[in-house]
C-alpha positions in Angstrom: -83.5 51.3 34.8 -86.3 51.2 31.9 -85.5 48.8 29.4 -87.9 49.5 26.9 -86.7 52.3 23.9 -88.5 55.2 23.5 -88.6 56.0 19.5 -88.0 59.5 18.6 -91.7 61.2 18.3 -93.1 61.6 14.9 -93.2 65.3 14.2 -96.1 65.2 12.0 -98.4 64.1 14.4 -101.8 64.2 14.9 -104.1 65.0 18.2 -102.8 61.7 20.0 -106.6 60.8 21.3 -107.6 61.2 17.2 -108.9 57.4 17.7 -110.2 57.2 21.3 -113.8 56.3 20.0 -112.5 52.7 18.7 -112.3 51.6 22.5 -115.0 53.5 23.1 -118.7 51.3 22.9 -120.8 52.0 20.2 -123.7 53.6 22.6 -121.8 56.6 24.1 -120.9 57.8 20.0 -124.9 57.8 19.3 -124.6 60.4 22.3 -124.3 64.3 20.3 -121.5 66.2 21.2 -121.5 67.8 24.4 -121.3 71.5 24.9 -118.9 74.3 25.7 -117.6 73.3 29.4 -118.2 76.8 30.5 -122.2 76.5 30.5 -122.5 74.1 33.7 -122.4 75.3 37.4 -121.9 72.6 40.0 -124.1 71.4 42.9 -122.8 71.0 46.0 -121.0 67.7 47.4 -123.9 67.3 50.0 -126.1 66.5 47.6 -124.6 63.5 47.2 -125.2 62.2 50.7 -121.5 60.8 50.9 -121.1 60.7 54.7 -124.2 58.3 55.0 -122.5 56.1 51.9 -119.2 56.0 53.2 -120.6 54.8 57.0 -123.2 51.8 55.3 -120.4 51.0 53.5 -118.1 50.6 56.4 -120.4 49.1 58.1 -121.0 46.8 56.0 -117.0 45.6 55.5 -116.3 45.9 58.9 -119.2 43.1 59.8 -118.1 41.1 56.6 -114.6 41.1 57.5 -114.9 40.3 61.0 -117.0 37.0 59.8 -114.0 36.0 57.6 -111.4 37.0 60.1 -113.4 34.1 62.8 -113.0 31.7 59.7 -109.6 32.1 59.0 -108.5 32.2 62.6 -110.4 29.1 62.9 -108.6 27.4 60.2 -104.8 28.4 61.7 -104.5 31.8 63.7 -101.1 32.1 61.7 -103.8 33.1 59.0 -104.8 36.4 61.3 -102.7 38.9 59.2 -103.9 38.1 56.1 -107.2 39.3 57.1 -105.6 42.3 59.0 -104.0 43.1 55.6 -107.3 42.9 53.8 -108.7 45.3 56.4 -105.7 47.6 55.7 -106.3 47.8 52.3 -110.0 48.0 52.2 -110.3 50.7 55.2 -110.3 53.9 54.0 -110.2 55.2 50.7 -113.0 57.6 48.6 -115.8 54.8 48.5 -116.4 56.7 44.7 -117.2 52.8 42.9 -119.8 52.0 45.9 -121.3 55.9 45.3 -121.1 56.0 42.0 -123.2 52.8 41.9 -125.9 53.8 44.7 -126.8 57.1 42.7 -127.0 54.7 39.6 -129.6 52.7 41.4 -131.1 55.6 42.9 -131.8 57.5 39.3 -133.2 54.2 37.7 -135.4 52.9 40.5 -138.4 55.7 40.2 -138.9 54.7 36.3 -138.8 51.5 37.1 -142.4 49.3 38.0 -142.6 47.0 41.0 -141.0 46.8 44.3 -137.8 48.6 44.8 -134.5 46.8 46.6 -134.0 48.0 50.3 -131.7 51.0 50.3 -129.7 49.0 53.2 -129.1 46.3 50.9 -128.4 48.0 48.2 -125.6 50.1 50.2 -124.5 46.6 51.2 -123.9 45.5 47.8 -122.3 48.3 46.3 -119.6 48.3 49.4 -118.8 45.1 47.2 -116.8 47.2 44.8 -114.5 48.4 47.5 -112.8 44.7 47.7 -112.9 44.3 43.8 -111.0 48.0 44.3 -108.7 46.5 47.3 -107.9 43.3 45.0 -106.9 45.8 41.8 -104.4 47.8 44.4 -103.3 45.1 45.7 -101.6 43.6 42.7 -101.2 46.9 40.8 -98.7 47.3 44.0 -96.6 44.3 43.0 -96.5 44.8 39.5 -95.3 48.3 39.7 -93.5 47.5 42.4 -94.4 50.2 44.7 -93.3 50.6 48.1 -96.6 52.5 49.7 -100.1 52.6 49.2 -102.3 55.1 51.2 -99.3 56.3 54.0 -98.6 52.6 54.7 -96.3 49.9 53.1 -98.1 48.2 49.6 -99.1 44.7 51.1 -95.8 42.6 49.6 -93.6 45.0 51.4 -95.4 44.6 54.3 -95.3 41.2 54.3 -91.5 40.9 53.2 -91.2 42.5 56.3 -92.7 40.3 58.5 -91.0 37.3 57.0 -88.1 39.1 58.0 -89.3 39.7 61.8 -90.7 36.2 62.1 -87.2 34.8 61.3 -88.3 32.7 58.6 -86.5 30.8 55.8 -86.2 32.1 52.2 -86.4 34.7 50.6 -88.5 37.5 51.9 -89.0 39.7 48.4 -90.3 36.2 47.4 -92.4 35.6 49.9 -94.3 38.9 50.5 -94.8 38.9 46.6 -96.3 35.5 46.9 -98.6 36.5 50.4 -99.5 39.5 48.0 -101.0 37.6 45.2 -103.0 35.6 47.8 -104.0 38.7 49.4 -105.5 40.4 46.3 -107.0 36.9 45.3 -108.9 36.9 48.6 -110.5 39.8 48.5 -111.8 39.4 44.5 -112.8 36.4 46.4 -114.9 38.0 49.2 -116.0 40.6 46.5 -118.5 38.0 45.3 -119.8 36.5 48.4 -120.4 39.7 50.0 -122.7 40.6 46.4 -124.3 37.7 47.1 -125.1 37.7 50.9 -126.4 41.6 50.8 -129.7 40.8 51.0 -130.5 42.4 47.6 -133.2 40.1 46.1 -132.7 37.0 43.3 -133.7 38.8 40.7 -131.7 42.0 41.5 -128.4 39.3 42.0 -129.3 37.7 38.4 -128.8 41.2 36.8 -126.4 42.1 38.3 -124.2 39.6 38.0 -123.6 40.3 34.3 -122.1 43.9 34.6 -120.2 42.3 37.1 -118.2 39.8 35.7 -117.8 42.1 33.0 -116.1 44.7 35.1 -113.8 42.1 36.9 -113.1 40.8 33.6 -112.0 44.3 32.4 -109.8 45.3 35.2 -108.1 42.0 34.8 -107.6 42.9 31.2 -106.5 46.1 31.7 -104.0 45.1 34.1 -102.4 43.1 31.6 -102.6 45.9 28.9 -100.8 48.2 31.6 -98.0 45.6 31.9 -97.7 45.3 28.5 -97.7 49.0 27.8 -94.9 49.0 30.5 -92.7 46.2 28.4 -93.2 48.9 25.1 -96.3 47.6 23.7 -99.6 50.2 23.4 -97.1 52.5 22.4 -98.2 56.4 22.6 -100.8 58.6 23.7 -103.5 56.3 22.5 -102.1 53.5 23.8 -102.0 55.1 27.6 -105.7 56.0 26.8 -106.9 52.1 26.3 -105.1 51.2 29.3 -106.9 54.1 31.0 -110.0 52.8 29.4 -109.9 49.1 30.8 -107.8 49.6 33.6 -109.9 52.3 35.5 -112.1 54.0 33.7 -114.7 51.0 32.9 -115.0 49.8 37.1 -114.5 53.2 38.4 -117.5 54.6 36.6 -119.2 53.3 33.9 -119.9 49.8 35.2 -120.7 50.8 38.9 -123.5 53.1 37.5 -124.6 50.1 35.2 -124.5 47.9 38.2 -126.7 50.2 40.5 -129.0 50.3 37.0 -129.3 46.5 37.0 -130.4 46.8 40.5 -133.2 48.9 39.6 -134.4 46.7 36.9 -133.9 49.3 34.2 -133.1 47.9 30.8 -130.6 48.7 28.3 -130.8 52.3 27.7 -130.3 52.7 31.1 -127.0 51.3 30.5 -126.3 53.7 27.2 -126.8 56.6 29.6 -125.0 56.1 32.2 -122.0 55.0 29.5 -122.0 58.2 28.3 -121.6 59.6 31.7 -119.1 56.9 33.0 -116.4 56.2 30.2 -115.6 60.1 29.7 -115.6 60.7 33.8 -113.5 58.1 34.8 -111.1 58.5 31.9 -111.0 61.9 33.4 -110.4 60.2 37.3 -107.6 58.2 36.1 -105.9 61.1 34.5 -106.4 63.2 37.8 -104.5 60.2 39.0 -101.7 60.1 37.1 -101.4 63.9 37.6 -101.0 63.5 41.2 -99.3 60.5 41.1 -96.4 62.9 39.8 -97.1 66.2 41.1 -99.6 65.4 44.1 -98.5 66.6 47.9 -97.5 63.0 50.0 -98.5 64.9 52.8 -102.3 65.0 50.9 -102.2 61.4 49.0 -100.0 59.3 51.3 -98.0 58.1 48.4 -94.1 60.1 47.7 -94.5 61.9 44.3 -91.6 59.8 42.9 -93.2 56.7 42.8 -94.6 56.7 39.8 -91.5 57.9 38.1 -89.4 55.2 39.7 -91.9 52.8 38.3 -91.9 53.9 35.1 -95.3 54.3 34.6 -96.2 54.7 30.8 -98.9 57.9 31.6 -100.6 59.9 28.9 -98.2 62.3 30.7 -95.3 60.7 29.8 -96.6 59.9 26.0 -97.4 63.5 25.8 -94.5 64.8 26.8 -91.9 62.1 24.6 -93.8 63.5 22.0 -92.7 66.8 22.3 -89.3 66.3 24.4 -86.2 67.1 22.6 -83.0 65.1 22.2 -82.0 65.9 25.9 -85.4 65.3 27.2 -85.7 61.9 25.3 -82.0 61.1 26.7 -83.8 61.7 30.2 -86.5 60.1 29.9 -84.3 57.1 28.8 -82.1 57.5 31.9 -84.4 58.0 34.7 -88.1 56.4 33.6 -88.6 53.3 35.8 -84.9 53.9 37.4 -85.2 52.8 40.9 -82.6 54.4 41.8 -83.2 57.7 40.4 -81.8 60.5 42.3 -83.8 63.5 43.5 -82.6 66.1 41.2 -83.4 63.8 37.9 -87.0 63.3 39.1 -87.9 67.1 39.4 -86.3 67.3 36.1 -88.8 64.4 34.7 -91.5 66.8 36.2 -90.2 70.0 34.6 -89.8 68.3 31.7 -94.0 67.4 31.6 -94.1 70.5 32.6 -91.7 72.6 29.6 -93.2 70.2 26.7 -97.1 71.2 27.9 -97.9 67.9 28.7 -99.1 68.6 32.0 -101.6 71.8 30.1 -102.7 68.9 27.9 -103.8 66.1 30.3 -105.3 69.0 32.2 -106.8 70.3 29.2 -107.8 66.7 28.1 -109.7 65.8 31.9 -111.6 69.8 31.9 -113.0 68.1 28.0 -114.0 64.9 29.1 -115.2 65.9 32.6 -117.6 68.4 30.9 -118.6 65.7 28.7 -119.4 63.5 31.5 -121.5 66.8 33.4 -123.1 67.7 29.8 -124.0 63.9 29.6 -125.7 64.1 33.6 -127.7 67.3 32.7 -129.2 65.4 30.1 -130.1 61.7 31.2 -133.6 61.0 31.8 -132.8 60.4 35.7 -134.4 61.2 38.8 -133.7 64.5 39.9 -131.8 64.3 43.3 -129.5 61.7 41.4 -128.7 64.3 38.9 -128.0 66.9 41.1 -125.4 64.0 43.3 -123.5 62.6 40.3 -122.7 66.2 39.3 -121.3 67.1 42.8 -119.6 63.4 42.3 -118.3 63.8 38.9 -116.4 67.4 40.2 -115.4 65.9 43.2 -113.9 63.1 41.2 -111.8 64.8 38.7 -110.6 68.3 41.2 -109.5 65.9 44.5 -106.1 66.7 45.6 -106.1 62.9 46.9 
């Protein structure tokens, strides 16, 4: 059951995002205001040369992880599935971070002067990102505690259950919590040494490293934000907004642009473009999230459309929707948000309830706004063409996906 009270909404509200620019960073507000999202037509998703992406990039785990899987096995073989688990985890998935920052480097790297990074190592150090991304689900999973991630059980259930299987002593919630944390650890672990044996050049590791460990610091930080939203504090729209901001947004987007600018060599107003492009896009990709975390297809996302209920997740859906819910709606919300044992019937009235108060219109409203803001942003950034035309096709793809 939630335990955190939900205050009755202030009727005299204003547009809950009213503040969004204070957690925004002062170079995307020097950018003018975008225009009407009508006026942009899309290029196509080929453009952004995905399939040849997604295979360096697995490529480039696969070899990485079979390295670590002879160390590990060397140290005890009772160490074997927690390799497998990072496999599990890391296999799969959109590979958006490790695009996102391969068209970054790629739309720098013509204005820049001297010799350019090898594509192939470039590709290897953006694949990178996916175990920074496998280390945030990871522990996400145990905080929420969710029971599946991607069609298969999150990594603490899985591991609970082989404590169980292996007939071992203690507590298995305990211990597949605890195998969890190591799990996630591990791979932020393996994030950095495969950065730093990709073959990218001294130079291109010195720059990056800065947007680097600012991204992993952010992601940290915004996990704790969302925890703390969770326990009633960041109350409100805005509040779902800045833990949209650091949680997601920031190492979904922005910084994996900045980082594929850093390998280039371009300097700083590099970085102010691609902020403007990143912080409104993957505001926009987290808010696609949270709507399919709640209305998705299983079938299509691998994850039951209850979960997010069950958790309690404090959404801009949810804000939106206690701000407009009546006394039976806020009595609902009370009853069922983050209720494990929620029955069926309450959770599609949670839905109907987004639904009836127009919250779902206004999150949908809200990621059309800022994905045309990203797009507007795009069709403007001094960029090499072809890089353009691929972080368009990216930035739909992104915010329309169904998984």
């Amino acid at each position: 059951m939630s335990t955190h009270p939900l205050p009755r909404p202030n009727r005299r509200r204003t547009t809950p995002w009213s503040d969004t620019d204070s957690v925004i960073n002062r170079a995307e507000r020097r950018q003018p205001a975008p225009p009407a999202p009508v006026a942009l037509s899309s290029a196509p998703l080929a453009s952004a040369d995905l399939p040849r992406i997604r295979s360096a990039v697995a490529a480039a785990l696969t070899g990485f992880l079979e390295e670590q899987r002879t160390v590990l096995t060397g140290m005890d073989p009772s160490l074997r599935p927690v390799v497998d688990e990072v496999c599990a985890v890391a296999d799969g998935g959109k590979r958006l971070r490790p695009a996102f920052a391969y068209w970054g480097w790629r739309g720098a790297v013509e204005a820049v002067s001297g010799p350019a990074e090898d594509d192939a190592a470039v590709l290897r150090a953006v694949a990178a990102l996916e175990f920074v991304h496998a280390s945030a689900l990871v522990h996400d999973d145990v905080m929420d505690g969710a029971l599946t991630r991607r069609g298969r059980p999150a990594t603490h259930i899985g591991f609970a259950s082989r404590h169980g299987d292996d007939g071992l002593s203690g507590d298995g919630a305990t211990f597949g919590v605890g195998a969890a944390i190591l799990v996630g650890d591990l791979a932020l672990v393996w994030s950095d040494e495969l950065l730093r044996r990709s073959g990218i050049s001294a130079a291109a590791l010195a720059r990056a490293r800065s947007v680097w460990d600012t991204m992993r610091t952010e992601v940290t930080a915004g996990q704790y934000l969302d925890l703390l939203r969770a326990a009633g504090g960041l109350p409100g729209a805005q509040g779902a907004l800045t833990v949209a901001r650091y949680k997601s947004a920031g190492y979904t987007v922005q910084r994996p642009l900045q980082l594929g600018a850093a390998l280039a060599g371009a300097g700083p107003r590099a970085a102010e473009v691609y902020t403007a492009i990143g912080l409104p896009l993957g505001e926009a990709f987290q808010l696609r999230d949270d709507v399919l975390g709640v209305f998705g297809d299983p079938a299509v996302t691998g994850k039951s459309a209850d979960d997010d209920l069950r958790e309690g997740k404090r959404t801009l859906l949810v804000a939106l929707a206690e701000d407009e819910a009546d006394d039976a709606g806020l009595q609902l919300l009370r009853d069922c948000l983050g209720d494990p044992d929620c029955g069926a019937d309450q959770l599609d009235a949670l839905r109907r309830l987004m639904e009836t108060t127009g919250a779902r219109a206004r999150v949908e409203q809200r990621i059309a706004e800022q994905t045309a803001k990203a797009r507007a942003a795009i069709a403007e950034a001094p960029i090499a063409e072809e890089a353009r035309a691929a972080l368009d096709a990216l930035a739909v793809a992104a915010t329309s996906r169904t998984a």
